[in-house]
N, C-alpha and C positions, 0 to 999 in steps of 0.2 A: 096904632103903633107905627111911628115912622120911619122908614129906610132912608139913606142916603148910597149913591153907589160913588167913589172917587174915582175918575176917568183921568186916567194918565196914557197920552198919544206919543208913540214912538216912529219918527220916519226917518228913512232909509234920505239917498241924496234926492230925489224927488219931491218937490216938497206942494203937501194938499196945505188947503188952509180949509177952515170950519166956516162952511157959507148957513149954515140952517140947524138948528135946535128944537123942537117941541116936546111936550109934554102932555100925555093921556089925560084925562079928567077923570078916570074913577077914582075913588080913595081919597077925595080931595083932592086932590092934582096932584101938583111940584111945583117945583123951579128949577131951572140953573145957571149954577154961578160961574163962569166965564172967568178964572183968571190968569188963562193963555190959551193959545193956539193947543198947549201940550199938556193941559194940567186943567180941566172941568168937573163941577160937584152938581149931580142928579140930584135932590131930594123931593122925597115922593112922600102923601099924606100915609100911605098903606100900603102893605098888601092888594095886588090886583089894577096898580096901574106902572104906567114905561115912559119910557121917556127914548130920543130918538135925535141920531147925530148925521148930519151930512154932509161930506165933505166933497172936496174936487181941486185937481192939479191949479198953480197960479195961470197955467193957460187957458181954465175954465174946462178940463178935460177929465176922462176916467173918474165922473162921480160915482161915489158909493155910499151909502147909509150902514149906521151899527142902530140898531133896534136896543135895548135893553130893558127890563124890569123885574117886579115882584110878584110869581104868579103863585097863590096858594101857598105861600111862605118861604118859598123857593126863589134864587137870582134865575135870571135866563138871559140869552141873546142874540142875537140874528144878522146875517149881515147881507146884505144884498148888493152885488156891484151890477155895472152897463147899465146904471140910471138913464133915462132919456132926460130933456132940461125941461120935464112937466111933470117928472116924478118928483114931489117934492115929500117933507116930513109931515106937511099938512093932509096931502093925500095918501098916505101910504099908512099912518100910525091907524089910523080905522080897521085898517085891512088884517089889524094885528087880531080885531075883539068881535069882527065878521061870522064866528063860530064857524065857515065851512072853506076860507081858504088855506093855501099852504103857509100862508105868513100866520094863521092862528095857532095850526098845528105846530109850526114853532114855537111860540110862546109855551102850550101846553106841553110840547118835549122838555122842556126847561131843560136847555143845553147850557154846562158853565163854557163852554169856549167851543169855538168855531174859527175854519181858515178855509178863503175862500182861492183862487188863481183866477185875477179879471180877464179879460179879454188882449190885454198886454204883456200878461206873462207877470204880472205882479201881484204878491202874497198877501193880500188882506186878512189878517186874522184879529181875535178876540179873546181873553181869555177872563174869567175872575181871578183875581190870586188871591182874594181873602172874600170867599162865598157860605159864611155864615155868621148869621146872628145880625145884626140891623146896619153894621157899617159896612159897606161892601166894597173891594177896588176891583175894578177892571183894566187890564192893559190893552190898548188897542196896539198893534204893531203894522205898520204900513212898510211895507218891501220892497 
């Protein structure tokens, strides 16, 4: 059974742009479809795998990553800000299926929404607004 999650980005006068995308491989993987900076479609083969967004200021500053996926039939999501420029989607989406750290316990909290305050005093949050049944949206809101 396949999920899709629609990712729609809201930001404030500051503007991120989307430097990095991946996708888990359980479940058959995913993809995603890109078609803006503000408007992204996750689709995932199942159940049990994520998919994972990373963004950063146009001055290449205050990166942050939104984690998301399908754990046990459940949406989740995760957001981590004060990326250093070696945390990438490639190293971190592992971290999510590691079984003992805190980015797993996240996924297995299957939290529908999260709001983080970076390091700048600005509001990164997540929320679902439509968290059941196979088509999912997400709003990311950037502050």
């Amino acid at each position: 059974m396949s999920y899709t999650i629609k990712v729609r980005v809201n930001q404030s006068s500051e503007r991120f742009r989307l430097v990095e995308s991946g996708v888990w491989y359980y479940a058959n993987g995913g993809t995603w479809t890109v078609e803006s900076n503000e408007q992204l479609t996750l689709t995932m083969g199942g159940s049990g795998t994520s998919g994972m967004v990373r963004y950063m200021t146009e001055a290449g500053k205050e990166a942050f990553f939104v984690a998301m996926g399908v754990h046990n039939y459940k949406p989740w999501v995760d957001i981590v800000t004060g990326l250093g420029d070696d945390i990438t989607c490639v190293k971190a989406l592992p971290e999510y299926y590691d079984g003992s750290s805190q980015r797993s316990k996240s996924r297995e909290e299957q939290k529908t929404s999260e709001s983080i305050l970076n390091a700048q005093s600005r509001t990164i949050a997540a929320e679902f607004t439509s968290a059941s049944g196979q088509n999912l949206e997400l709003a990311i809101n950037i502050g």
